[in-house]
PQR file of N, CA, C, O and H, with PARSE charges and radii, in Angstrom:
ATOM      1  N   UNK A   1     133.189  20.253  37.695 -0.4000 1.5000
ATOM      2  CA  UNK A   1     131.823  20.469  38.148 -0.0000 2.0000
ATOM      3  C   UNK A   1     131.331  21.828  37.645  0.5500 1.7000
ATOM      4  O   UNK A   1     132.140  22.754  37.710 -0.5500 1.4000
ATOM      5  N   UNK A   2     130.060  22.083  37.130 -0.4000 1.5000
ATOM      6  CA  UNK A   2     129.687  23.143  37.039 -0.0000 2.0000
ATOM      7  C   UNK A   2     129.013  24.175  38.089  0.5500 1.7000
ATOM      8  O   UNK A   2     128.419  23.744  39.077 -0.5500 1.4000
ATOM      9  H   UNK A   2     129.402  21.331  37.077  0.4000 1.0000
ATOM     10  N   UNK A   3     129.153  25.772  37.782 -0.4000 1.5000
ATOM     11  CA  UNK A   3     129.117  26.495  38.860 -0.0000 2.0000
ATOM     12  C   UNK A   3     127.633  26.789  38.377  0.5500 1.7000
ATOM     13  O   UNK A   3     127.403  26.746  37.168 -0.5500 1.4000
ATOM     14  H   UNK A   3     129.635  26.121  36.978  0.4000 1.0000
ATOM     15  N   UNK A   4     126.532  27.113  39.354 -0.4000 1.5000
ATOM     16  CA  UNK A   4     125.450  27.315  39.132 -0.0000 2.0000
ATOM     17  C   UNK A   4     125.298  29.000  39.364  0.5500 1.7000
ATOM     18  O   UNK A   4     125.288  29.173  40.583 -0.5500 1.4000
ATOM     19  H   UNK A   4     126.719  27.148  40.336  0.4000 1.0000
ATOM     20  N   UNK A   5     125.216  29.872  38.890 -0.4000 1.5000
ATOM     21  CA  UNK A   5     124.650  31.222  38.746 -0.0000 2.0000
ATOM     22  C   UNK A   5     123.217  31.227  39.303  0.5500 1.7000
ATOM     23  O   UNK A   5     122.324  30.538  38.809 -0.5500 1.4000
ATOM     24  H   UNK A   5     125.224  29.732  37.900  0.4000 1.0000
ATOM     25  N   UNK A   6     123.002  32.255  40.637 -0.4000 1.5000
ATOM     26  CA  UNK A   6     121.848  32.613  40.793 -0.0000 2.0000
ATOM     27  C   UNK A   6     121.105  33.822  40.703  0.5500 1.7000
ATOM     28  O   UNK A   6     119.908  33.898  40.979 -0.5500 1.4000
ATOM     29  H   UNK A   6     123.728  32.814  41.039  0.4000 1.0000
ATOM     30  N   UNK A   7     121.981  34.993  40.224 -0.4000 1.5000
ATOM     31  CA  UNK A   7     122.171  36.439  39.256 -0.0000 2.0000
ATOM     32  C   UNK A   7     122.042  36.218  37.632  0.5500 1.7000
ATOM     33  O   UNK A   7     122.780  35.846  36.719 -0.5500 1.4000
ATOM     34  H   UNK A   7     122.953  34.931  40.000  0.4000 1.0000
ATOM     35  N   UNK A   8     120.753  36.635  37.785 -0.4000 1.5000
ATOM     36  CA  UNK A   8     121.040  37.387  36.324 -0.0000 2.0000
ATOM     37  C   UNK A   8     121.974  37.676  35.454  0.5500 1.7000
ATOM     38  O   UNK A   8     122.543  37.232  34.457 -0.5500 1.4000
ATOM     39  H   UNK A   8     120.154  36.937  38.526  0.4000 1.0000
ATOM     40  N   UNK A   9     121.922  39.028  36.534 -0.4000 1.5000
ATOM     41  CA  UNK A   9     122.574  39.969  35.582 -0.0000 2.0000
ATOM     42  C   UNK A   9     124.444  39.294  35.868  0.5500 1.7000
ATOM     43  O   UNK A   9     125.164  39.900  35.075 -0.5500 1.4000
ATOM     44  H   UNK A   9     121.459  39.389  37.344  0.4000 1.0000
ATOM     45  N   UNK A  10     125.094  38.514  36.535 -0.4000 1.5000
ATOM     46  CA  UNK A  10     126.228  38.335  37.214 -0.0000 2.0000
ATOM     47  C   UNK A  10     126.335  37.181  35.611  0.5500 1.7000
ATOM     48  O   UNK A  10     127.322  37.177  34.875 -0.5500 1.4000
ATOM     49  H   UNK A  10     124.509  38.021  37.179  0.4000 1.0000
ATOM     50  N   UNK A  11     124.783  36.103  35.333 -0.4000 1.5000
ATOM     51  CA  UNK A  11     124.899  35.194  34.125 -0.0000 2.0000
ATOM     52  C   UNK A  11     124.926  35.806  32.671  0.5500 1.7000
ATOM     53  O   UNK A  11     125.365  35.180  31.706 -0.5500 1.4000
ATOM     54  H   UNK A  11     123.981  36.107  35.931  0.4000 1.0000
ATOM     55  N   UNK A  12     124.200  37.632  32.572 -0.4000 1.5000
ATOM     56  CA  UNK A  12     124.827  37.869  31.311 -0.0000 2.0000
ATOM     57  C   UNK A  12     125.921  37.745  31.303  0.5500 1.7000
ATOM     58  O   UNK A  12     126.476  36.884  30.621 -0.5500 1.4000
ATOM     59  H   UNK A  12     123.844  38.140  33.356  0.4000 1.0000
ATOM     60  N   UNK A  13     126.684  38.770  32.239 -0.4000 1.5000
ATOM     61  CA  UNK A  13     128.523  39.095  32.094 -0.0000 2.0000
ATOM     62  C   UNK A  13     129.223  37.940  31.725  0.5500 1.7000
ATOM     63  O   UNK A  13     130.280  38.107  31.116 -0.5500 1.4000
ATOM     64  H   UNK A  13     126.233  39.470  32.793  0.4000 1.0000
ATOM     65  N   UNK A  14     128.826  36.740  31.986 -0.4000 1.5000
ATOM     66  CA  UNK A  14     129.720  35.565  32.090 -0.0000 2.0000
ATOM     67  C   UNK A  14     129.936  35.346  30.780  0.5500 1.7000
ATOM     68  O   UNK A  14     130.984  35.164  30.161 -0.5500 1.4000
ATOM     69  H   UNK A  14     127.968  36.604  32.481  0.4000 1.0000
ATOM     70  N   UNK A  15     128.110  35.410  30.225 -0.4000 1.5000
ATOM     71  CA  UNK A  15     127.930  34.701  28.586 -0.0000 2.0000
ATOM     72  C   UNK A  15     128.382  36.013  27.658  0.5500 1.7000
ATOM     73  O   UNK A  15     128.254  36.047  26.434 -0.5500 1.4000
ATOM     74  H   UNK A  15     127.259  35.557  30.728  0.4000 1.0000
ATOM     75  N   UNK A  16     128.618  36.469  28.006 -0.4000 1.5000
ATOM     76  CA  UNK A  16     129.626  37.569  26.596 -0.0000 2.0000
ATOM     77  C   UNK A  16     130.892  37.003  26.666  0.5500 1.7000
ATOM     78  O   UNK A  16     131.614  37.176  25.684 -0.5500 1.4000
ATOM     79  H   UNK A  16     128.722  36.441  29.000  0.4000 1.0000
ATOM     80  N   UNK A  17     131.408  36.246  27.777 -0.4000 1.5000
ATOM     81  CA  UNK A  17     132.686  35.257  27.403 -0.0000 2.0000
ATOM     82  C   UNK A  17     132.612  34.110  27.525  0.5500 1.7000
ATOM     83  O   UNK A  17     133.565  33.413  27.875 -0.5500 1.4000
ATOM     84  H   UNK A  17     130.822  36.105  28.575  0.4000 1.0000
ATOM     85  N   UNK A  18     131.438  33.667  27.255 -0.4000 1.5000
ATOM     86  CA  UNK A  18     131.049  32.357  26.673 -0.0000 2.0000
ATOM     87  C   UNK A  18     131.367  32.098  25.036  0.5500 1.7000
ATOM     88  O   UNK A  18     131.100  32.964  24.204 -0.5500 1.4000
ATOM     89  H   UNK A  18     130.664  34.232  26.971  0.4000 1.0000
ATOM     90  N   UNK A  19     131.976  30.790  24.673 -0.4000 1.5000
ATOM     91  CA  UNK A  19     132.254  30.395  23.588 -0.0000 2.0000
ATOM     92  C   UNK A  19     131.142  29.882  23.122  0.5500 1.7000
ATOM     93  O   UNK A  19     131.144  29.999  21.896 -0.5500 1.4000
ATOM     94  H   UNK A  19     132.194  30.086  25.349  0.4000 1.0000
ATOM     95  N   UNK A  20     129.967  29.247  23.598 -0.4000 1.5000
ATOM     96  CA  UNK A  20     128.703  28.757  23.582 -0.0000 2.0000
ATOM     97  C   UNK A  20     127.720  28.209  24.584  0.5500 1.7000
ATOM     98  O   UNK A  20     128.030  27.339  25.397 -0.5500 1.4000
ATOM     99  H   UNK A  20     129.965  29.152  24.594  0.4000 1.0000
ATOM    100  N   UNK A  21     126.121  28.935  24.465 -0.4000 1.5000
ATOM    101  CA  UNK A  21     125.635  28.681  25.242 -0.0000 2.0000
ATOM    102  C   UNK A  21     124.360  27.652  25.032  0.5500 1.7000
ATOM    103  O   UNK A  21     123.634  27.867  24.062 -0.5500 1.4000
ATOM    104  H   UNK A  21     125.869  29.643  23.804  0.4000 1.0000
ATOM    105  N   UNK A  22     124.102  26.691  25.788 -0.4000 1.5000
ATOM    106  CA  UNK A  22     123.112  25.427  25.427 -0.0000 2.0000
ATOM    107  C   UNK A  22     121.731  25.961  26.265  0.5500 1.7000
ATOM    108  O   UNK A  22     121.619  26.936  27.008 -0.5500 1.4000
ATOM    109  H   UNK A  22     124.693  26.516  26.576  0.4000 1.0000
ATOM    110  N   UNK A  23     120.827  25.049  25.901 -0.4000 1.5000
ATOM    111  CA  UNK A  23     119.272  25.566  26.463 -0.0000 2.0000
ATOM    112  C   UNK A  23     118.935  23.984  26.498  0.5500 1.7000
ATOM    113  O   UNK A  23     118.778  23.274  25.505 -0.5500 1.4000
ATOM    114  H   UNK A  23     120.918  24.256  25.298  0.4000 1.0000
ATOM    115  N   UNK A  24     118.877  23.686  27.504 -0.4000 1.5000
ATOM    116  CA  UNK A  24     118.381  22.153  28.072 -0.0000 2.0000
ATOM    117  C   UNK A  24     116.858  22.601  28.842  0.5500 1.7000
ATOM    118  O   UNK A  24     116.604  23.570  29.557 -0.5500 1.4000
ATOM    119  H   UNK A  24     119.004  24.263  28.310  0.4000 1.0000
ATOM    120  N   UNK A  25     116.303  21.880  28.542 -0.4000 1.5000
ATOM    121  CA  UNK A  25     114.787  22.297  29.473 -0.0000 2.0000
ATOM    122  C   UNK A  25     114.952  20.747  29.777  0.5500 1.7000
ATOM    123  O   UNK A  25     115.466  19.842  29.119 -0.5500 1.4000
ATOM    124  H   UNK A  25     116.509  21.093  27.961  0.4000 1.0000
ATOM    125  N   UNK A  26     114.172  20.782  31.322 -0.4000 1.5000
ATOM    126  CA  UNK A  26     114.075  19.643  32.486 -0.0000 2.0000
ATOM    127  C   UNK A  26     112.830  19.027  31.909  0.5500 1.7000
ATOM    128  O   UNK A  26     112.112  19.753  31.220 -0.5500 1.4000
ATOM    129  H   UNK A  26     113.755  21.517  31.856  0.4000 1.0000
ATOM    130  N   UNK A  27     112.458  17.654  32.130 -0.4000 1.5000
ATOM    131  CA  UNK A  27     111.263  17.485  31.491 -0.0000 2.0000
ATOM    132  C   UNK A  27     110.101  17.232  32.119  0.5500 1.7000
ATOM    133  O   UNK A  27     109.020  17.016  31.573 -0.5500 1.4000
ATOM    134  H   UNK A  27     113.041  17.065  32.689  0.4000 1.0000
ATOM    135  N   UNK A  28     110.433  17.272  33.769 -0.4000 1.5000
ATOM    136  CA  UNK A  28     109.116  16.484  34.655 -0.0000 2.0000
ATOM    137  C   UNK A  28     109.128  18.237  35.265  0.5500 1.7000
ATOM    138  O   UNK A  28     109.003  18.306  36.488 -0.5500 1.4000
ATOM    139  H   UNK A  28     111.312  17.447  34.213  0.4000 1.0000
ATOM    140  N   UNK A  29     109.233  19.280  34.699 -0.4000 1.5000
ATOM    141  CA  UNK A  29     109.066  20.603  35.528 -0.0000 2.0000
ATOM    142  C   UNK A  29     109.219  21.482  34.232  0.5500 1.7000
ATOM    143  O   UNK A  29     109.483  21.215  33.059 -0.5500 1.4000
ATOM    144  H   UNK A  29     109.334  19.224  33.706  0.4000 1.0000
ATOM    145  N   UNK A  30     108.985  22.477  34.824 -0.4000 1.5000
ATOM    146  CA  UNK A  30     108.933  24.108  33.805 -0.0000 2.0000
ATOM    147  C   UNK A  30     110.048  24.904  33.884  0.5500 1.7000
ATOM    148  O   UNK A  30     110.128  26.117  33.689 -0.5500 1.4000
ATOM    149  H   UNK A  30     108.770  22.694  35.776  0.4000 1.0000
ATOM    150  N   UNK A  31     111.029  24.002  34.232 -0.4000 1.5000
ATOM    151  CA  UNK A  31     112.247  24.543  34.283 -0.0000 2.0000
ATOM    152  C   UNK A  31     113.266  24.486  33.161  0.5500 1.7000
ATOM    153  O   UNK A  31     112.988  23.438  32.577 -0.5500 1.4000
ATOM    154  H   UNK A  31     110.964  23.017  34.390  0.4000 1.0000
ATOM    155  N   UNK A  32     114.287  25.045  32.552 -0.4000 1.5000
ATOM    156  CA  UNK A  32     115.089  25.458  31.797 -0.0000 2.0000
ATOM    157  C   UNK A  32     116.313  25.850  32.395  0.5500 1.7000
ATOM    158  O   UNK A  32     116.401  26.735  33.247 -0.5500 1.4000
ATOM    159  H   UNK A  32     114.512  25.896  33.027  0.4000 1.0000
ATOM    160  N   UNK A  33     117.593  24.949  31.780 -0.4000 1.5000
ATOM    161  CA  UNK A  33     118.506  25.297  32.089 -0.0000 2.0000
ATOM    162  C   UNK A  33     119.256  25.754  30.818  0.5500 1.7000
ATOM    163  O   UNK A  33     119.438  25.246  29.712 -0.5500 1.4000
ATOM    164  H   UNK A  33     117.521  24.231  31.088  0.4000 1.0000
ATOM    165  N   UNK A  34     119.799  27.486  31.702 -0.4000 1.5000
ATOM    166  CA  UNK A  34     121.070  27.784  29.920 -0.0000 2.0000
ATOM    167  C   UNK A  34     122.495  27.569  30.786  0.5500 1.7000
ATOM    168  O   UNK A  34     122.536  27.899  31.971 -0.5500 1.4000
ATOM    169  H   UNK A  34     119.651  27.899  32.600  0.4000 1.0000
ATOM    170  N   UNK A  35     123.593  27.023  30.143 -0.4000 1.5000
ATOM    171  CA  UNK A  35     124.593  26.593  30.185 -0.0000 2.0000
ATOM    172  C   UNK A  35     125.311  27.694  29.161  0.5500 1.7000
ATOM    173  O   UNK A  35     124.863  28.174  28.120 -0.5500 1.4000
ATOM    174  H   UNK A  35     123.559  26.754  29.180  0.4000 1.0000
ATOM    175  N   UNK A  36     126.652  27.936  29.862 -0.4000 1.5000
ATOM    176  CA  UNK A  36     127.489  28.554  29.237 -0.0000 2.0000
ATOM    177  C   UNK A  36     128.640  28.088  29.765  0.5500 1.7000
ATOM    178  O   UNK A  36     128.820  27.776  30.942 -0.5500 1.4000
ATOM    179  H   UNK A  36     127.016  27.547  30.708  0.4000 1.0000
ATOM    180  N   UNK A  37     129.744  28.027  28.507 -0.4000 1.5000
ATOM    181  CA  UNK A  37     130.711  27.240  28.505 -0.0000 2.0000
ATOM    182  C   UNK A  37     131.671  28.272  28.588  0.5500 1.7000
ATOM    183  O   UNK A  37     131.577  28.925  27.549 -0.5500 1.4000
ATOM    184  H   UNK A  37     129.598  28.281  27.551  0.4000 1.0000
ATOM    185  N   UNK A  38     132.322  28.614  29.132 -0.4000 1.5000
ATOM    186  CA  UNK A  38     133.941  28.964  28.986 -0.0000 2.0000
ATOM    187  C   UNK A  38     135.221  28.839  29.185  0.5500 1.7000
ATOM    188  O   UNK A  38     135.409  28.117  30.164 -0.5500 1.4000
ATOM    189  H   UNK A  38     132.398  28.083  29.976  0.4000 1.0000
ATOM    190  N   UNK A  39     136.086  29.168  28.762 -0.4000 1.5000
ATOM    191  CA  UNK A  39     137.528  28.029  28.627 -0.0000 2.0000
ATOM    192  C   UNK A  39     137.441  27.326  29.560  0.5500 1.7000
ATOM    193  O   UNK A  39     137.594  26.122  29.357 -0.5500 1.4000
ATOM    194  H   UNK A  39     135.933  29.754  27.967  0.4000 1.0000
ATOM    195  N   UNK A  40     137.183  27.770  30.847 -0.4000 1.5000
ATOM    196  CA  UNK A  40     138.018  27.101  31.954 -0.0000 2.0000
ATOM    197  C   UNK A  40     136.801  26.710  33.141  0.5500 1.7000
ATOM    198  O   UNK A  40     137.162  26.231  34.216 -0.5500 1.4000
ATOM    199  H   UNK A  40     137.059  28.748  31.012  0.4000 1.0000
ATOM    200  N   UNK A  41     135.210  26.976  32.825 -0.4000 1.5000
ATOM    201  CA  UNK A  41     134.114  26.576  33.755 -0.0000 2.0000
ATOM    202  C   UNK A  41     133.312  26.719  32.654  0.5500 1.7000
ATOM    203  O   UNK A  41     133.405  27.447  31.665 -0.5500 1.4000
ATOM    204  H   UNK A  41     134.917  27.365  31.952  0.4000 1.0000
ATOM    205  N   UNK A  42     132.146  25.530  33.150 -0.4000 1.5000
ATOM    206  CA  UNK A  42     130.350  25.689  32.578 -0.0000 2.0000
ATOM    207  C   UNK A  42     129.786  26.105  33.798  0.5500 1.7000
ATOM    208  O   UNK A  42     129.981  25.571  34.890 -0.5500 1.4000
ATOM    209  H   UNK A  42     132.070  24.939  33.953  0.4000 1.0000
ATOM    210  N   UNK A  43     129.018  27.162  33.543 -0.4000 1.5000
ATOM    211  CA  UNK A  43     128.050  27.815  33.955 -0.0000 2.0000
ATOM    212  C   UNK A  43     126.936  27.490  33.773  0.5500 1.7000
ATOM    213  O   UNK A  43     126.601  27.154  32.637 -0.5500 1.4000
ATOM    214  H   UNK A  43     128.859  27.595  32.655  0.4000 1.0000
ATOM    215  N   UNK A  44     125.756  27.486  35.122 -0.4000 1.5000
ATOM    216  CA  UNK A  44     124.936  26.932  34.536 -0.0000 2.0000
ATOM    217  C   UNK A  44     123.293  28.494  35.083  0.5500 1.7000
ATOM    218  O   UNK A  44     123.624  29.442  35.796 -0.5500 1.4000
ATOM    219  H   UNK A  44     126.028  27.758  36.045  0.4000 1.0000
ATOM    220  N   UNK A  45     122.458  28.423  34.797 -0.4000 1.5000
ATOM    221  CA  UNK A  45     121.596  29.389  34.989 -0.0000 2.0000
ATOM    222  C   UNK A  45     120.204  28.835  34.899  0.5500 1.7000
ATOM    223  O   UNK A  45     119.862  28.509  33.763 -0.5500 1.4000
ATOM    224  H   UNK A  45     122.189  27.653  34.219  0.4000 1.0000
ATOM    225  N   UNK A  46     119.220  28.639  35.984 -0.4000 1.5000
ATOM    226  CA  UNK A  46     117.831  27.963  35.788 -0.0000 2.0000
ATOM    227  C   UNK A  46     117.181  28.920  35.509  0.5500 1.7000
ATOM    228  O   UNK A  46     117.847  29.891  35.869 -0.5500 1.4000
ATOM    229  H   UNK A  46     119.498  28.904  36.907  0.4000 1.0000
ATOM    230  N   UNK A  47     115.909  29.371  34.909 -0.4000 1.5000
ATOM    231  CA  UNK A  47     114.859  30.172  34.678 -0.0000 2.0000
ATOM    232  C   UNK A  47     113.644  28.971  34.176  0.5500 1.7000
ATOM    233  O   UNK A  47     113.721  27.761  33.964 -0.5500 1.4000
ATOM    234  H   UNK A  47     115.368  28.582  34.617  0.4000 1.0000
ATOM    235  N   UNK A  48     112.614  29.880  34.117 -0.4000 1.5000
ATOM    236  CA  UNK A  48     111.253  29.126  33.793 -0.0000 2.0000
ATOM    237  C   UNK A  48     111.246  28.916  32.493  0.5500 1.7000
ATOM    238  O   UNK A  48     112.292  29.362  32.020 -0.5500 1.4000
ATOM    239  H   UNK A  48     112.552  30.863  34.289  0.4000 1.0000
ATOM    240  N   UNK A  49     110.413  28.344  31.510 -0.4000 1.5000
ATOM    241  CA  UNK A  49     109.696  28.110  30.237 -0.0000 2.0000
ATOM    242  C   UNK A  49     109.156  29.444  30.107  0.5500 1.7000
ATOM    243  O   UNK A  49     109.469  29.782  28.965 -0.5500 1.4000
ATOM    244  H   UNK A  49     109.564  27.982  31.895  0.4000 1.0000
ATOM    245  N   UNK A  50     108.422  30.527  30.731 -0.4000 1.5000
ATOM    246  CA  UNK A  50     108.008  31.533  30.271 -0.0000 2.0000
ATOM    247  C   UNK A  50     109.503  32.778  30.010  0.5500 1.7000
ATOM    248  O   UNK A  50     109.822  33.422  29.010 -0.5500 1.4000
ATOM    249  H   UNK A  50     108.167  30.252  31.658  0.4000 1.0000
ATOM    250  N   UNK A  51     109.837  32.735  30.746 -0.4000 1.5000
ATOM    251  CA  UNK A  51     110.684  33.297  31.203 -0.0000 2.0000
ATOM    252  C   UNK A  51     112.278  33.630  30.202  0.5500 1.7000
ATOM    253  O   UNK A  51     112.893  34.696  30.216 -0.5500 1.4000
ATOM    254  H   UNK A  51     109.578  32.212  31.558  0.4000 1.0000
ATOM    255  N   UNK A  52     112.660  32.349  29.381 -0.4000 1.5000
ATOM    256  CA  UNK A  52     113.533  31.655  28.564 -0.0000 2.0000
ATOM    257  C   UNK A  52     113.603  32.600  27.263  0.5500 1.7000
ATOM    258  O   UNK A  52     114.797  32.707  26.984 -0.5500 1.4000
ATOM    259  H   UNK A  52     112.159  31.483  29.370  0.4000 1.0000
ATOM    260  N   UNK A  53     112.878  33.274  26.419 -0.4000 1.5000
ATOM    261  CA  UNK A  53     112.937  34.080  25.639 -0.0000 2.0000
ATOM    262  C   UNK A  53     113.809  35.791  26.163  0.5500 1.7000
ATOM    263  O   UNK A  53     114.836  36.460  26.052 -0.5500 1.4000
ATOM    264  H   UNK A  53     111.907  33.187  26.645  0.4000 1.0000
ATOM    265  N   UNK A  54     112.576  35.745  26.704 -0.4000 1.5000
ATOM    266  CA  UNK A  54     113.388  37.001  27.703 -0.0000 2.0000
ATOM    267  C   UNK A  54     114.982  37.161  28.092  0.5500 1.7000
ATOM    268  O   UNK A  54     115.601  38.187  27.810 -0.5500 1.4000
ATOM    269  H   UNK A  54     111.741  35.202  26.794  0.4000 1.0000
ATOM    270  N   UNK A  55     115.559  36.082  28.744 -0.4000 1.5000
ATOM    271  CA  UNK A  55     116.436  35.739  29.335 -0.0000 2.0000
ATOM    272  C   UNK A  55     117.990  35.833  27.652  0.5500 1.7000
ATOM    273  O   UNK A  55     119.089  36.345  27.435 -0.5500 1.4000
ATOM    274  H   UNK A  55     115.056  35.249  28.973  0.4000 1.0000
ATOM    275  N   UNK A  56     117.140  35.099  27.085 -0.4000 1.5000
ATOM    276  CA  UNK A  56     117.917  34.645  25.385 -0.0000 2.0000
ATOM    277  C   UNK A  56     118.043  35.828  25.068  0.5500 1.7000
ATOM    278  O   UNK A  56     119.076  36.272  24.566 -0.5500 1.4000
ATOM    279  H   UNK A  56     116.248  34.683  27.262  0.4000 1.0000
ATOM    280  N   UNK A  57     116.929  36.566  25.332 -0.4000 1.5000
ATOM    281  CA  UNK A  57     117.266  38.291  24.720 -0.0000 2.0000
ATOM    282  C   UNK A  57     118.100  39.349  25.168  0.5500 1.7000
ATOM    283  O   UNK A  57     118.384  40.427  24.647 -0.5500 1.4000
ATOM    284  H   UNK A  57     116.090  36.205  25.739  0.4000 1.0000
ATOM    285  N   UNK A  58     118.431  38.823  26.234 -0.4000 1.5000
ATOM    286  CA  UNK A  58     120.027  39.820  27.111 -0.0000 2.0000
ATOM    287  C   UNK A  58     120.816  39.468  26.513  0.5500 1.7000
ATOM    288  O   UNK A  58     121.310  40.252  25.703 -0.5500 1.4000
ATOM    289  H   UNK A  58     118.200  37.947  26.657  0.4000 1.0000
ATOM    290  N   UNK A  59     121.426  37.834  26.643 -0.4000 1.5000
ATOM    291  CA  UNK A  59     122.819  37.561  26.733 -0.0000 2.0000
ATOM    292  C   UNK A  59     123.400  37.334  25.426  0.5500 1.7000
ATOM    293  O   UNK A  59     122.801  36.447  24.820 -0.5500 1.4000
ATOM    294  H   UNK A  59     121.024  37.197  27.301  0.4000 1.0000
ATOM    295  N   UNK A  60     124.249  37.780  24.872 -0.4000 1.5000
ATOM    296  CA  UNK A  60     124.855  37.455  23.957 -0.0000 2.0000
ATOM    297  C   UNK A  60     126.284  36.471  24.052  0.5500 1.7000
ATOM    298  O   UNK A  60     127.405  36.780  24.454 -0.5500 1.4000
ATOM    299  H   UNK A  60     124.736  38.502  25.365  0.4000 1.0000
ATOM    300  N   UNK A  61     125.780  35.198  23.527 -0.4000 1.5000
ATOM    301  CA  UNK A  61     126.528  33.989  23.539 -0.0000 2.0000
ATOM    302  C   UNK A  61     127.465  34.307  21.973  0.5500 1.7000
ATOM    303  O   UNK A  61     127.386  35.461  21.551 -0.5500 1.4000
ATOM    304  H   UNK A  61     124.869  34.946  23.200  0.4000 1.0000
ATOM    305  N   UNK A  62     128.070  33.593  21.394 -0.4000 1.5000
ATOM    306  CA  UNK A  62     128.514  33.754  19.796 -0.0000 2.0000
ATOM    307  C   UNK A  62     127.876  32.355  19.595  0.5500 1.7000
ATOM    308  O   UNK A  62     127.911  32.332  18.365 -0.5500 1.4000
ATOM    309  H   UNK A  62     128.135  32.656  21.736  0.4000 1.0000
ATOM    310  N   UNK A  63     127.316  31.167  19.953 -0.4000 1.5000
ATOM    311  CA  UNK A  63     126.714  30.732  19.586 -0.0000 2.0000
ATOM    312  C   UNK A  63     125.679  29.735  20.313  0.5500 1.7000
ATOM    313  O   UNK A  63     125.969  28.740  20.977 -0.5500 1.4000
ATOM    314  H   UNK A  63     127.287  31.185  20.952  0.4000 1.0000
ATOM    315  N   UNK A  64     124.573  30.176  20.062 -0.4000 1.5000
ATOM    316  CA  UNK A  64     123.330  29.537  21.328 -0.0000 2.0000
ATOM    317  C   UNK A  64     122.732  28.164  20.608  0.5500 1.7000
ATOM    318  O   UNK A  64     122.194  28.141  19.501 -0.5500 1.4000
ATOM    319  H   UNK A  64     124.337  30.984  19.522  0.4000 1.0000
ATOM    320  N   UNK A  65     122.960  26.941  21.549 -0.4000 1.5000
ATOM    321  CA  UNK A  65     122.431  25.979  20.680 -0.0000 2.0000
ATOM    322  C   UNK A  65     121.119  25.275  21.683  0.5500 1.7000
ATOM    323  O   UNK A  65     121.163  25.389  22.908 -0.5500 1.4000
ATOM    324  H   UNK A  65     123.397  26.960  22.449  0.4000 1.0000
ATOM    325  N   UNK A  66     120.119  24.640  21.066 -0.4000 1.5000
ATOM    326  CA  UNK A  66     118.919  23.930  22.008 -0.0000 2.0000
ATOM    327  C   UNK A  66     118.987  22.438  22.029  0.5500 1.7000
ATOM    328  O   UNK A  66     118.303  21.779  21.246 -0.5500 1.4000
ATOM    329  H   UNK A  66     120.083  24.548  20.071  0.4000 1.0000
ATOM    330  N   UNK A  67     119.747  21.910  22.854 -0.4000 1.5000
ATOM    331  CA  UNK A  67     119.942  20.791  22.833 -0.0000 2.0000
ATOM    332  C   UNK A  67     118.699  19.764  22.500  0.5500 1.7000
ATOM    333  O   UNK A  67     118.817  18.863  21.669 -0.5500 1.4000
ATOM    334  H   UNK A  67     120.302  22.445  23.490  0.4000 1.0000
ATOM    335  N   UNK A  68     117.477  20.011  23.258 -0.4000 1.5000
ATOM    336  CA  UNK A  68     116.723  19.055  23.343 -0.0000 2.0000
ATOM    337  C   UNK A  68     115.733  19.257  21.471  0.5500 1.7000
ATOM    338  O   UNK A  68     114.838  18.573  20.974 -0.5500 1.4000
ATOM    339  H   UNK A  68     117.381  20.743  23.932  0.4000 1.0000
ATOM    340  N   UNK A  69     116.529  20.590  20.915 -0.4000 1.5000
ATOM    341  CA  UNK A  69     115.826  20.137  19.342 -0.0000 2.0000
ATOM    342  C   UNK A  69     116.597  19.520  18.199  0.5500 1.7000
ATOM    343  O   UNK A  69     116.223  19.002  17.147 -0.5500 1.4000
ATOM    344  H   UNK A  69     117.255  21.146  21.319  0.4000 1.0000
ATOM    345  N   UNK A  70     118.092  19.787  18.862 -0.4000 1.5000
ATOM    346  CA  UNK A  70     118.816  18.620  18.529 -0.0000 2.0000
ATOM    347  C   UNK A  70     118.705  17.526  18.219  0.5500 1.7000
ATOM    348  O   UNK A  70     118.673  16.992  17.110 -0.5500 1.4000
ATOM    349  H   UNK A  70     118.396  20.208  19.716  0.4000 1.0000
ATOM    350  N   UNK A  71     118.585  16.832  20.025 -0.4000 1.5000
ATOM    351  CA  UNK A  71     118.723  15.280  19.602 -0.0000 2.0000
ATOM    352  C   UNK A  71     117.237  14.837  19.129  0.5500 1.7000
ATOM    353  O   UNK A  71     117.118  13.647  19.421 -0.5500 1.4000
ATOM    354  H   UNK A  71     118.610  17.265  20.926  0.4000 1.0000
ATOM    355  N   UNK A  72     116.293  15.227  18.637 -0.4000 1.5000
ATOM    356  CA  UNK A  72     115.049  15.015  17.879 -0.0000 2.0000
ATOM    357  C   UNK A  72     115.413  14.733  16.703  0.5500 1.7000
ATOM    358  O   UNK A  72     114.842  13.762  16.207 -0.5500 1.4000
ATOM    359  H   UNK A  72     116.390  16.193  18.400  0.4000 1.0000
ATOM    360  N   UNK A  73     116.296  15.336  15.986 -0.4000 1.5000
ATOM    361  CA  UNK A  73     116.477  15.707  14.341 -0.0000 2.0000
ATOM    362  C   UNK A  73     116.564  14.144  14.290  0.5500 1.7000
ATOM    363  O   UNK A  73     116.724  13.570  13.213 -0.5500 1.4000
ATOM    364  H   UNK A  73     116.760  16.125  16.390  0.4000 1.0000
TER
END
C-alpha cells in the first residue's frame, strides 16, 4: 500500500531517495498526484494544478516521469 505524505517539506527528503518520481493528475478535480518510489515504499503527495511546477522545483527525483503524457503518445 502506498504511504500518503501530508508535509512538504517531510515529501522533498523522501524524493532525494527516490529512484523515480511520477506526476498523475486526477481528472474530475485540480488535483495532482506526485508519487515517489523507493526500494521498499511509494510515496504518494497531492498538490493542486497551480501549484505542481513549484512543487517539481524543490524535489530532486533522478528521474521524473508524467504519466498521463505518456499514455497519449
Amino acid at each position: 500500500m502506498p504511504l500518503e505524505i501530508t508535509s512538504l517539506d517531510r515529501f522533498i527528503e523522501i524524493a532525494k531517495r527516490a529512484e523515480e518520481c511520477r506526476v498523475k493528475r486526477v481528472r474530475k478535480s485540480n488535483i495532482v498526484k506526485i508519487k515517489a518510489r523507493t526500494k521498499r515504499y511509494l510515496y504518494t503527495f497531492k498538490t493542486t494544478e497551480d501549484k505542481l511546477q513549484e512543487v517539481l522545483g524543490k524535489i530532486s527525483c533522478k528521474q521524473v516521469i508524467d504519466v498521463d503524457k505518456q499514455s497519449k503518445s
